[in-house]
C-alpha positions in Angstrom: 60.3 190.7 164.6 57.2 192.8 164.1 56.2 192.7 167.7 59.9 193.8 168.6 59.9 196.4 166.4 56.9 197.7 167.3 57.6 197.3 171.3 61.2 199.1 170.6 59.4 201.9 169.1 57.0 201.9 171.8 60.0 202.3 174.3 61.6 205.1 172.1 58.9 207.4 172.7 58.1 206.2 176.9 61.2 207.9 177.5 61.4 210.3 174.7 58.0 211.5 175.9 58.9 211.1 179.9 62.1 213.4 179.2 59.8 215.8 177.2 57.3 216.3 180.1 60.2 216.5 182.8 61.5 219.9 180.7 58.0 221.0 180.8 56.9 220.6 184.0 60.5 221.3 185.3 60.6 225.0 183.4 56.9 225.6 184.5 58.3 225.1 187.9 61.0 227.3 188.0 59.4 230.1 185.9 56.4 230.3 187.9 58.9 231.5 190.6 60.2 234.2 188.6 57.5 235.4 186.3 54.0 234.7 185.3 53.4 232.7 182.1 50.2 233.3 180.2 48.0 229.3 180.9 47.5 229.7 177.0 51.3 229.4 176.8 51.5 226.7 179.0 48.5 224.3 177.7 50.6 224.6 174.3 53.3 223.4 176.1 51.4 220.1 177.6 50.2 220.3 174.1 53.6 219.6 172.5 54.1 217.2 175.0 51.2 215.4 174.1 52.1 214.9 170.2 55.6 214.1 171.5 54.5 210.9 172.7 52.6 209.9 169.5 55.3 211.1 167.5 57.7 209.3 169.1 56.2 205.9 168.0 57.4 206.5 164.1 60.8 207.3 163.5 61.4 210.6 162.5 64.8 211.0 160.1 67.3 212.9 162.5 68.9 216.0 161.0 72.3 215.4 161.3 75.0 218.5 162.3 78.8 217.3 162.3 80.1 218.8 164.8 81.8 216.4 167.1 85.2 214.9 166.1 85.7 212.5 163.2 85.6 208.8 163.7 85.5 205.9 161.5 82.0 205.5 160.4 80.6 202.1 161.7 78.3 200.1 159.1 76.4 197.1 159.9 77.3 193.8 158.6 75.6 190.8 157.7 78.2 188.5 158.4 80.8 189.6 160.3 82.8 186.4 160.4 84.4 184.6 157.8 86.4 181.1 157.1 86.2 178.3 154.4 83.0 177.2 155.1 80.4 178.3 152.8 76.6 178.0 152.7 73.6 178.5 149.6 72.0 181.8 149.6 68.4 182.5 149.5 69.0 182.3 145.8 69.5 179.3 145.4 65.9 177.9 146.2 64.7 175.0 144.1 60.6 175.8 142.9 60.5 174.5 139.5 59.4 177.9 138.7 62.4 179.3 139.0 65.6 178.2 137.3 69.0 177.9 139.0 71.5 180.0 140.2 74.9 180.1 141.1 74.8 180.5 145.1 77.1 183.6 146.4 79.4 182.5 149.6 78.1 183.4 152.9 81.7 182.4 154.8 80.8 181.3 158.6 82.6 180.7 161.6 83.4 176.7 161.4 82.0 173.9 161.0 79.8 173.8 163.8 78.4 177.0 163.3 74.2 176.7 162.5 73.4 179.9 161.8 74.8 183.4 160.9 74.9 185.8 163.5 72.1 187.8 162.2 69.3 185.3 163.2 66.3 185.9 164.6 66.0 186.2 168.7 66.5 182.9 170.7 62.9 182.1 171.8 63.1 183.2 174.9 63.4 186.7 174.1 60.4 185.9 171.4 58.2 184.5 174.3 58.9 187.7 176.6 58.0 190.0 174.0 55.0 188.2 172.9 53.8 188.4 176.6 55.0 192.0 176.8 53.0 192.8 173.5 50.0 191.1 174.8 49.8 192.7 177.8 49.7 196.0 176.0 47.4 195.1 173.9 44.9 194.1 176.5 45.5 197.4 178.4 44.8 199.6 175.1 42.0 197.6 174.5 40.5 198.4 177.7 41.1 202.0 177.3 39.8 202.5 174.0 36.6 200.8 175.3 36.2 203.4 177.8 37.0 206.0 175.8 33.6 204.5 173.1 31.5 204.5 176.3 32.6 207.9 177.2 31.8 209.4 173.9 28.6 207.5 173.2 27.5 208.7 177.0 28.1 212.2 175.6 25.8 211.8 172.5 23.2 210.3 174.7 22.3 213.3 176.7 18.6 213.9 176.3 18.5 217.9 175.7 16.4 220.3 173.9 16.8 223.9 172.7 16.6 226.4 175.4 14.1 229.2 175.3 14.6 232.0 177.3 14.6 235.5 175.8 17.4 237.1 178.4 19.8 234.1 178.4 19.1 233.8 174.6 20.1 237.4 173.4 22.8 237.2 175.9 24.2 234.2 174.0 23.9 236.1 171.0 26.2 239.2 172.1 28.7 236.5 173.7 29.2 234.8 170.0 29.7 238.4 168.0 32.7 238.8 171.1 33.6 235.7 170.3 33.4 236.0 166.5 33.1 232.4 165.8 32.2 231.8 162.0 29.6 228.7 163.8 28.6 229.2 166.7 27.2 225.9 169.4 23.1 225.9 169.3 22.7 226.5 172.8 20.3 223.8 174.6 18.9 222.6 178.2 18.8 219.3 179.8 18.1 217.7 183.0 20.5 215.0 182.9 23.6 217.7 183.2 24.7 219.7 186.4 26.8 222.7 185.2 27.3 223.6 181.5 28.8 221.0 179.3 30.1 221.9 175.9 29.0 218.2 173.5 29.7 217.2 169.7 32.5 217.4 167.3 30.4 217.8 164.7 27.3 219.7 165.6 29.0 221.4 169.0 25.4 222.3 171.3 26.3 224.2 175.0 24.1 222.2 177.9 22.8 224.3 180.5 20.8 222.5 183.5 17.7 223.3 183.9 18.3 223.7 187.7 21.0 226.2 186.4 18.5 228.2 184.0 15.6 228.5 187.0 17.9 230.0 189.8 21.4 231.3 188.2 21.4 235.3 187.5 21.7 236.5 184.0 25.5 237.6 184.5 26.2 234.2 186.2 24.8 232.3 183.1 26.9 234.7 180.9 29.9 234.2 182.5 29.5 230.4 182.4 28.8 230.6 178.2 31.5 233.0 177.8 33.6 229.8 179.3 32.3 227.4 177.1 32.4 229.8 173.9 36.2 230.0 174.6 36.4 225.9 174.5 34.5 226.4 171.0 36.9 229.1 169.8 39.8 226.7 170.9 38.7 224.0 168.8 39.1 221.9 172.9 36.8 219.1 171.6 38.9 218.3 168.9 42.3 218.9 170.6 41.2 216.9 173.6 41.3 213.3 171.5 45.5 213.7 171.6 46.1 213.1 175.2 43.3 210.6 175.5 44.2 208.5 172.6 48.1 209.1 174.5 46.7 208.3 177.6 45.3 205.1 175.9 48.7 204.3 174.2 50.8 204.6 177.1 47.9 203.4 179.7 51.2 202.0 181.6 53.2 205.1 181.9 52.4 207.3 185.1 53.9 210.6 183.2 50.7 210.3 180.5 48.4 210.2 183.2 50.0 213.4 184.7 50.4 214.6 181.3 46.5 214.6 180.8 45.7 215.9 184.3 47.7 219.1 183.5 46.4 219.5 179.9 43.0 219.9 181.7 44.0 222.1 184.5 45.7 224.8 182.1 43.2 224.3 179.4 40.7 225.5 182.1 42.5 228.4 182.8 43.7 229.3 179.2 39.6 229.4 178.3 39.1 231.3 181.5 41.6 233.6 180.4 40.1 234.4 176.3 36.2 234.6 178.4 37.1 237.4 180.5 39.0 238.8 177.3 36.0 238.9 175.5 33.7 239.7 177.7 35.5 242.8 178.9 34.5 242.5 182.5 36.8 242.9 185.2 37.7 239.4 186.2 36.8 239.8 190.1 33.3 240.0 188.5 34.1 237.0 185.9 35.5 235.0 189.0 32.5 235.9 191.3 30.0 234.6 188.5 32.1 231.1 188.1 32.1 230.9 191.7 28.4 231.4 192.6 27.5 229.0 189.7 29.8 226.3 191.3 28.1 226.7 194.3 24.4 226.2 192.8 25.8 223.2 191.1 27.6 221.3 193.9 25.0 219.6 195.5 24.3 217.8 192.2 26.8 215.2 190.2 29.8 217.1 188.4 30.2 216.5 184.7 33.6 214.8 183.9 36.0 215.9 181.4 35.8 213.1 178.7 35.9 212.3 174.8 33.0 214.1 173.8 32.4 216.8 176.2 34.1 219.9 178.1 32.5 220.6 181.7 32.8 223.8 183.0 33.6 222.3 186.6 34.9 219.3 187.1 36.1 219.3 190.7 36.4 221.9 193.4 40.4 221.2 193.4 40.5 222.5 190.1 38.2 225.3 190.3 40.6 226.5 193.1 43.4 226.4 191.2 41.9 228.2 188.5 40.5 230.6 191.0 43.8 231.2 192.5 45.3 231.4 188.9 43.2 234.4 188.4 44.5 236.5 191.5 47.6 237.4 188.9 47.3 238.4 185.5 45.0 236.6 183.1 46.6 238.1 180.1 50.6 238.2 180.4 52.2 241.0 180.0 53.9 241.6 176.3 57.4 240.2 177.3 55.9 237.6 179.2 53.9 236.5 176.4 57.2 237.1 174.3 58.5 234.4 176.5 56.5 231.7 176.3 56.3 232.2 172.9 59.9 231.9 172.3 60.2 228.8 174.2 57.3 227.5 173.0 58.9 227.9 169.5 62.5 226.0 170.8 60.1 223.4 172.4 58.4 222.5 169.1 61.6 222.4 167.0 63.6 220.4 170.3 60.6 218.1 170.4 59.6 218.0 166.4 62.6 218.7 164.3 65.4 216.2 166.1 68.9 217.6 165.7 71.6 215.0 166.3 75.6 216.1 166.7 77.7 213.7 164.9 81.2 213.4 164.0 82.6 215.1 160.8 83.9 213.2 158.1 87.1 211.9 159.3 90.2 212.4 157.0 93.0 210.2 155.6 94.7 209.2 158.8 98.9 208.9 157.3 100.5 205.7 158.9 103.4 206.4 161.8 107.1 207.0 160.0 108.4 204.4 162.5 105.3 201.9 163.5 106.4 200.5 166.8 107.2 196.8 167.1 104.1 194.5 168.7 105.6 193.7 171.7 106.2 197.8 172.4 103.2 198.9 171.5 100.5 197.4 174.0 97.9 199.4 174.5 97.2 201.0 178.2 94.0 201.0 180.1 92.3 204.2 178.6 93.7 204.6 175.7 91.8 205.6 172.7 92.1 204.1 169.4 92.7 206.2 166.4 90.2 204.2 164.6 86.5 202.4 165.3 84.2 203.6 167.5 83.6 203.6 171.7 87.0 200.5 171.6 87.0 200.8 175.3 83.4 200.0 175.5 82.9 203.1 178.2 79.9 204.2 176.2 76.8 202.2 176.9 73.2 201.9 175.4 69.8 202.3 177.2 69.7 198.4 176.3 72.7 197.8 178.3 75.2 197.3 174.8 78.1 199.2 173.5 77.5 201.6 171.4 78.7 201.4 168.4 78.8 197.3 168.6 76.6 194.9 166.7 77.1 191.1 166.8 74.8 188.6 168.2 74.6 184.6 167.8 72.6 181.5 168.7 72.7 181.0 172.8 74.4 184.1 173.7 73.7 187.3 176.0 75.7 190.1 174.3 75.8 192.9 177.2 78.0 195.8 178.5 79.6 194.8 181.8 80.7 197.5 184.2 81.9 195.3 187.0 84.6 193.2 184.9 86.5 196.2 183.2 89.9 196.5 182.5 90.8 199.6 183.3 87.7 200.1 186.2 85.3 201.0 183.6 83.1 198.5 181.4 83.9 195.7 178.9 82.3 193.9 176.4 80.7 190.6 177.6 79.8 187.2 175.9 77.9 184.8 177.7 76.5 181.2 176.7 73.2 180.4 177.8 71.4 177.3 176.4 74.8 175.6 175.3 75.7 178.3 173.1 76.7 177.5 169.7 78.9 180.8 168.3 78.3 184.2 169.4 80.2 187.8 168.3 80.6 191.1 169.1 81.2 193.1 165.8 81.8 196.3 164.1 82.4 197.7 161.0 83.9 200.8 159.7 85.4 202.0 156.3 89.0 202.0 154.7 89.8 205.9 155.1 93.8 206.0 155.8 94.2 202.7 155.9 94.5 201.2 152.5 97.7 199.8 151.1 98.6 199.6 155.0 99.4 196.9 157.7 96.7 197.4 160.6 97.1 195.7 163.5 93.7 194.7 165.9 94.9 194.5 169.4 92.8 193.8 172.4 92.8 192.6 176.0 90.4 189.2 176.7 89.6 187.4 179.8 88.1 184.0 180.0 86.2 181.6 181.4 85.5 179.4 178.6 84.5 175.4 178.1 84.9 176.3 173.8 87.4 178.7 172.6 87.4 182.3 171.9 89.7 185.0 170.4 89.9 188.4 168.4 88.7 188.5 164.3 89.3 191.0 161.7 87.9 190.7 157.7 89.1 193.3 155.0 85.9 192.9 152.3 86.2 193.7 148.8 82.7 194.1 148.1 80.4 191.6 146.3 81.0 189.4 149.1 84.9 188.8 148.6 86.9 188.4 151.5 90.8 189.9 150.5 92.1 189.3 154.1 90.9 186.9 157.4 91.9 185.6 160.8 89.9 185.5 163.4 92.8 183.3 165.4 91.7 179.5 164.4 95.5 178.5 165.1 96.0 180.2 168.9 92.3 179.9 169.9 91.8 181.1 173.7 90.3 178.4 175.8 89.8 178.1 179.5 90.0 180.6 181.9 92.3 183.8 181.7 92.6 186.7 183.0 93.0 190.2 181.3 95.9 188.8 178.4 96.8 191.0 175.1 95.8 189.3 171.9 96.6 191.0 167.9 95.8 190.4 164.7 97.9 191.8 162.2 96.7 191.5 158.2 97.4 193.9 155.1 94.5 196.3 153.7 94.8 196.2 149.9 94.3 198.8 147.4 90.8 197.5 146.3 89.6 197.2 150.1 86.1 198.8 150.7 85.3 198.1 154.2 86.9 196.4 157.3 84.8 194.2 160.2 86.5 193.1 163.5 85.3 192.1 166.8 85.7 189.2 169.3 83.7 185.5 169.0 83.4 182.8 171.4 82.0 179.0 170.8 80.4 176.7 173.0 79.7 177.2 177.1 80.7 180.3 179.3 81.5 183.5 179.4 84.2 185.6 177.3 85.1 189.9 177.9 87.1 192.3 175.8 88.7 195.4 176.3 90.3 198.3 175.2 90.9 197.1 172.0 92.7 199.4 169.6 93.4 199.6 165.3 96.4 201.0 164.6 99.0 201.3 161.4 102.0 199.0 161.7 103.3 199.5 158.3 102.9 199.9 154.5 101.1 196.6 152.8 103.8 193.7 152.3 106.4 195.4 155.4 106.3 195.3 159.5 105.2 192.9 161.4 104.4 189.3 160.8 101.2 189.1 159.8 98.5 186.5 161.6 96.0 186.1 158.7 95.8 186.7 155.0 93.7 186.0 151.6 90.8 183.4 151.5 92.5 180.3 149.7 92.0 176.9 149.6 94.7 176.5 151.7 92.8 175.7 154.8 90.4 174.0 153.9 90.4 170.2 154.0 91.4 168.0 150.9 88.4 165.7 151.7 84.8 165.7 152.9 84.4 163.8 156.0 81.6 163.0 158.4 79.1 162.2 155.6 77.4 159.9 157.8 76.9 161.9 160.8 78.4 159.5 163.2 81.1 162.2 164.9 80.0 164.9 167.3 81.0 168.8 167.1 83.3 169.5 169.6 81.6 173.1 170.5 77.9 171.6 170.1 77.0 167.9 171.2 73.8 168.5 169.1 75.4 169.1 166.0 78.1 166.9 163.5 81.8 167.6 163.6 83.3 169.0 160.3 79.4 170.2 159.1 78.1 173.7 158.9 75.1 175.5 157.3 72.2 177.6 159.1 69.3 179.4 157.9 66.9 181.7 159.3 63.8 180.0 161.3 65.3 176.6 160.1 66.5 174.2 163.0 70.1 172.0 162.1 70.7 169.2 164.6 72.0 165.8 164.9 68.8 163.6 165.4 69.9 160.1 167.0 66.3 159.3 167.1 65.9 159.3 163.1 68.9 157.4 160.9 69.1 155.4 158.3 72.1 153.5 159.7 74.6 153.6 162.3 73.5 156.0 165.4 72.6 159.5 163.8 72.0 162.0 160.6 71.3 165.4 159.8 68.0 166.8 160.4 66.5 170.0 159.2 63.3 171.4 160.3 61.3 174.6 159.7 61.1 175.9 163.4 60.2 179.5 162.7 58.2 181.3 159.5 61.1 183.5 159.1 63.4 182.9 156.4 63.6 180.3 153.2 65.3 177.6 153.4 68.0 175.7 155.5 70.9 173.6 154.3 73.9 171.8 155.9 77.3 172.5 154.3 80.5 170.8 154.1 83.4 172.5 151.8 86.9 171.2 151.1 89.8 171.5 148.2 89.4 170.6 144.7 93.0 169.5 144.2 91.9 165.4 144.0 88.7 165.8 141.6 89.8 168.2 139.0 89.7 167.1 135.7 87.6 164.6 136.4 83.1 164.2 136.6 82.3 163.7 140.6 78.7 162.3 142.3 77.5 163.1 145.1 75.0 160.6 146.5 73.0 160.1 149.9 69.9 159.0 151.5 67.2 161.5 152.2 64.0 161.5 154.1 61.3 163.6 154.5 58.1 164.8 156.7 55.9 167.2 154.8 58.8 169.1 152.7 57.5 172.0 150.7 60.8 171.4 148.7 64.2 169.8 149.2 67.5 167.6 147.8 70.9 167.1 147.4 73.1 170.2 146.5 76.5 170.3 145.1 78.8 173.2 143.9 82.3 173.6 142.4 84.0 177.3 143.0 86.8 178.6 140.5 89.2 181.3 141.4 87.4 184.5 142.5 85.1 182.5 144.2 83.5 182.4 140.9 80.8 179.1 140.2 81.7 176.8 137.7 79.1 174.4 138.4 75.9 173.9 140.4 73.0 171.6 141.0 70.5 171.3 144.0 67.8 169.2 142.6 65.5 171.8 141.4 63.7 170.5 138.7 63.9 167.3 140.7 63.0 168.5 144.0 62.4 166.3 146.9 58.6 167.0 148.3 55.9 166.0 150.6 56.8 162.9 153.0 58.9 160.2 151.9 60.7 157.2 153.5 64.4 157.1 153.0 65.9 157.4 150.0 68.8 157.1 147.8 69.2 160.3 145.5 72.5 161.5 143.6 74.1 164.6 141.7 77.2 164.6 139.3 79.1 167.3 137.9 82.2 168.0 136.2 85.3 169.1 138.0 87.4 172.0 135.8 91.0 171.8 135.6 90.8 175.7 137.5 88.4 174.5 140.0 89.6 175.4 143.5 87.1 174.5 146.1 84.0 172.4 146.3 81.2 172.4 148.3 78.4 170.3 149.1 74.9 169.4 151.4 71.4 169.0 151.5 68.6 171.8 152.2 65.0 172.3 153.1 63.1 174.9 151.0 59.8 176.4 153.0 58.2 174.3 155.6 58.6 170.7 156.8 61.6 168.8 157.7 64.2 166.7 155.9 66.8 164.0 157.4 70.2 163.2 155.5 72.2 160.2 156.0 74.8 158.0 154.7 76.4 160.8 151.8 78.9 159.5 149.7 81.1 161.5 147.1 83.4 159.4 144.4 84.6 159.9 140.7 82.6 158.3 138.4 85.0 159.3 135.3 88.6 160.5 135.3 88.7 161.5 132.0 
């Protein structure tokens, strides 16, 4: 999760970055055809371009103005799904160090359903990115080697301090120009060709030797003045941000341009301050640049690198700053006005993000006559009162929604712009590796709609092996579900073209937030459309509704499958009637491993993510109440950190009114199978029960052969 993280961010600020250097490079263009902007103007431009890119990398809070429109704000959710099958929570880990606790009800799709859809990536998309991330690695690592060589080669000059009375007092008048409160000890080398400017620390100007013997006294000045103005612009210093951005972002062409035309206009902005401070005309400045160049050519040119500042680096750019200098060095006031002004909007555009977002939306009254179902079908286009981007138009640099969450183990969530509705994009599901459950999912809040009848309608086409259909939850907080279908009676299946679907349920007075989406199980591929939420009537009136309150009602009045022997009808890898999941945990059927008949349940730490794994069963209280209950089964183990039996009985409210998962007991290291068992007491106001096995930390546990029976009626 790290390396994604880090690669998204690293994405973020490519094309933040890219974007930033089109504006600049794109307004250099056009004002250069127009007007003349001062190079000091524009090497702060390539400048702010520069910390762009690093900047990018962190995330930067956004300073929201609400502007736009009001829609439903859309939350995340960490379970969008929800039916009566419940699994433990992280809380209920078994360490002997820590005493029990009542686990809170994570409701999952069905009973096939191995994890929830907020798991990890599938481990293909784990490889890529660890291949992507190594990649990059070994390309910064090779630039930040160069960049070491580069700045030890600058400390490595062999130079001593020049003595020559003309050049010297020269020198002297340059710095009181200059007025620099330090000014660079001024030396002489023979390893150098023109003047170099070396050290972060202790700066030193390098002349050549060659240079000193044969250059006029008004050449050499004009060269110092040069490198005086890198000193005064603190150009050492400044010149580690596009090299440690070039280094960062060694794959992205624009940072390599990026760092050319730092150069090019730093150049320029230093020839500008020299002939500032020199006072001389620059014909005379350009003249004394020139001839130097020309002494200097037949020997090797000093790069620009960490480290150093060459006056010449190349005859292409001497020519451009030569040809820079046939307008005016200085900018006239409104033109440095200008580029001031739009340096300003650049830094706050670039530094200060501004993002328009909706206003807060308002109470949204329900329709005085809410239109029957069967009237009221929604037509390509149309947009929905409430939830965000329900025609799936808008789409993501990633290819998504907007707007959209979901995910699942074995599916591609994507935006699909060939398979629309109304010509435009859908939403698209599609299985890959079997494909166990998968979502699309968004939540929003409860503003106009409490103590009314909404109705989810969308369009679905399919092309399905499972089943498929449209969900809706009403939440409660704490993890209470007040209202749920998500179509388990009408399930879609096959393959359909573009067919309405609803789902109609009551939002009640203590609602806090609504989730909704489509899901598909098992193989193939599953698109929706144009959905819309609308109000259908107050709570308790209008149409019939699909789906109401979490009882015990569907559940079944008796655990079933306890020996593994029957296969999942959406996963042939998994037990019918079972659920369960856990982060970086693996839940199969393992045919290979059983204590009798032809398989159990196996559960094995796959990934370091997460805590523990379990596989759940649930079902009605209605035959055990009043009465003390066992549950019993063999176990086997390979290497378990910690692991056992676990066994819960809910009361109304979902509220525990017993628990026990072996934790003082637990289950550890490698063992052969065996034959463990839990009782507890059934209350008369007991309403469900649930019960498993689970893997705490690393290793791997097999279950096999569970049995539940009353041990006392009384």
């Amino acid at each position: 999760m790290m390396t994604e993280a880090f690669l998204s961010s690293l994405y973020r600020a490519s094309w933040q970055g890219g974007i930033a250097f089109a504006i600049v490079g794109l307004v250099a263009i056009l004002l250069s055809r127009i007007t003349t902007v001062p190079a000091r103007i524009q090497h702060w431009w390539w400048r702010l371009v520069s910390l762009k890119f690093l900047i990018a990398l962190v995330v930067i809070p956004t300073i929201a103005i609400p502007v736009l429109p009001p829609i439903l704000e859309v939350t995340p959710s960490a379970n969008p799904m929800a039916q009566q099958t419940s699994v433990l929570t992280e809380s209920n880990t078994i360490p002997s160090a820590v005493p029990a606790t009542t686990p809170t009800r994570i409701p999952t799709l069905d009973a096939a359903t191995t994890e929830s859809i907020d798991t990890e990536p599938v481990d293909g998309r784990n490889a890529q990115a660890s291949w992507l991330m190594a990649i990059w690695c070994i390309g910064l690592l090779t630039s930040l080697v160069w960049l070491v060589i580069q700045w030890r080669q600058s400390r490595r000059i062999a130079m001593q301090p020049l003595d020559s009375g003309s050049i010297t007092d020269n020198y002297r008048g340059l710095v009181q120009q200059f007025k620099l409160p330090r000014a660079p000890e001024l030396m002489v080398s023979d390893e150098v060709s023109g003047p170099v400017l070396v050290g972060f620390v202790n700066p030193r100007i390098v002349l050549s030797r060659h240079l000193v013997a044969h250059a006029s006294d008004d050449e050499v000045r004009c060269v110092l003045a040069h490198e005086l103005a890198h000193a005064s612009r603190g150009d050492l210093v400044w010149n580690i941000v596009p090299a440690i951005a070039q280094a960062i972002f060694w794959f992205h062409p624009m940072a390599w341009w990026l760092h050319r035309q730092w150069r090019i206009t730093g150049e320029m902005a230093c020839d500008e301050l020299a002939v500032r401070r020199m006072g001389r005309p620059v014909p005379e400045y350009a003249r004394g640049l020139l001839s130097v160049a020309v002494l200097v050519a037949s020997m090797r040119p000093m790069p620009h690198q960490v480290g150093q500042v060459a006056a010449f680096r190349s005859s292409e750019s001497l020519k451009r700053r030569l040809m820079a200098m046939k307008t005016n060095p200085f900018g006239s006031k409104r033109q440095v006005t200008l580029g001031l002004l739009l340096t300003t909007v650049a830094a706050v555009g670039f530094f200060c993000p501004v993002a328009l977002t909706q206003r807060t939306a308002n109470a949204q009254p329900a329709p005085k006559d809410p239109k029957p179902l069967a009237d009221a079908e929604q037509k390509p286009g149309e947009v929905s009162e409430f939830g965000a981007n329900m025609n799936f138009e808008d789409v993501s640099d990633r290819g998504l929604p907007t707007g959209w969450g979901g995910g699942g183990k074995g599916y591609d969530l994507s935006a699909d712009k060939q398979n629309g509705r109304g010509g435009g994009a859908s939403a698209h599901l599609a299985s890959k590796d079997g494909g166990v459950f998968g979502t699309f999912t968004q939540c929003m809040s409860v503003d106009g709609l409490v103590g009314k009848r909404i109705e989810l309608s969308g369009h679905i086409k399919s092309d399905v092996q499972g089943t498929g259909g449209l969900w809706m939850r009403v939440d409660g907080g704490k993890d209470k579900v007040l209202a749920f279908d998500n179509m388990g009676d009408r399930r879609i299946q096959g393959k359909t073209d573009w067919t309405p679907h609803s789902v109609v349920l009551d939002v009640p007075n203590t609602a806090t937030g609504i989730c909704f989406g489509f899901l598909m199980t098992g193989k193939g591929d599953l698109w929706g459309d144009d959905f819309l939420i609308r109000v259908v009537g107050e709570a308790g009136k209008g149409p019939k509704l699909t789906g109401g309150p979490l009882t015990n009602a569907g559940l079944p009045t008796q655990p079933s499958n306890l020996d593994f022997e029957k296969i999942s009808r959406n996963n042939p890898d998994f037990a019918d009637q079972w659920g369960g999941g856990g982060m970086g945990y693996e839940l199969v059927r393992d045919k290979d491993d059983k204590h009798s008949g032809e398989a159990s349940g196996r559960i094995a730490r796959v990934k370091p993510s997460g805590n523990f794994g379990t596989f759940t069963q649930m079902f009605q209280s209605d035959d055990y109440r009043g009465k003390r209950i066992r549950l019993s089964g063999f176990l086997k183990t390979k290497d378990a950190k910690s692991s056992g039996l676990w066994m819960r009985i809910d009361g109304p409210g979902d509220q525990p009114l017993g628990f026990d998962n072996m934790q003082d007991r637990g289950v550890k290291g490698t063992t052969d199978w065996t034959t463990y068992e839990i009782e507890l007491d059934v209350p008369a106001e007991a309403t469900n029960i649930a019960i498993g096995f689970l893997l705490i930390g690393d290793g791997t546990i097999w279950g096999d052969d569970l049995k539940l029976e009353v041990v006392d009626a009384s």
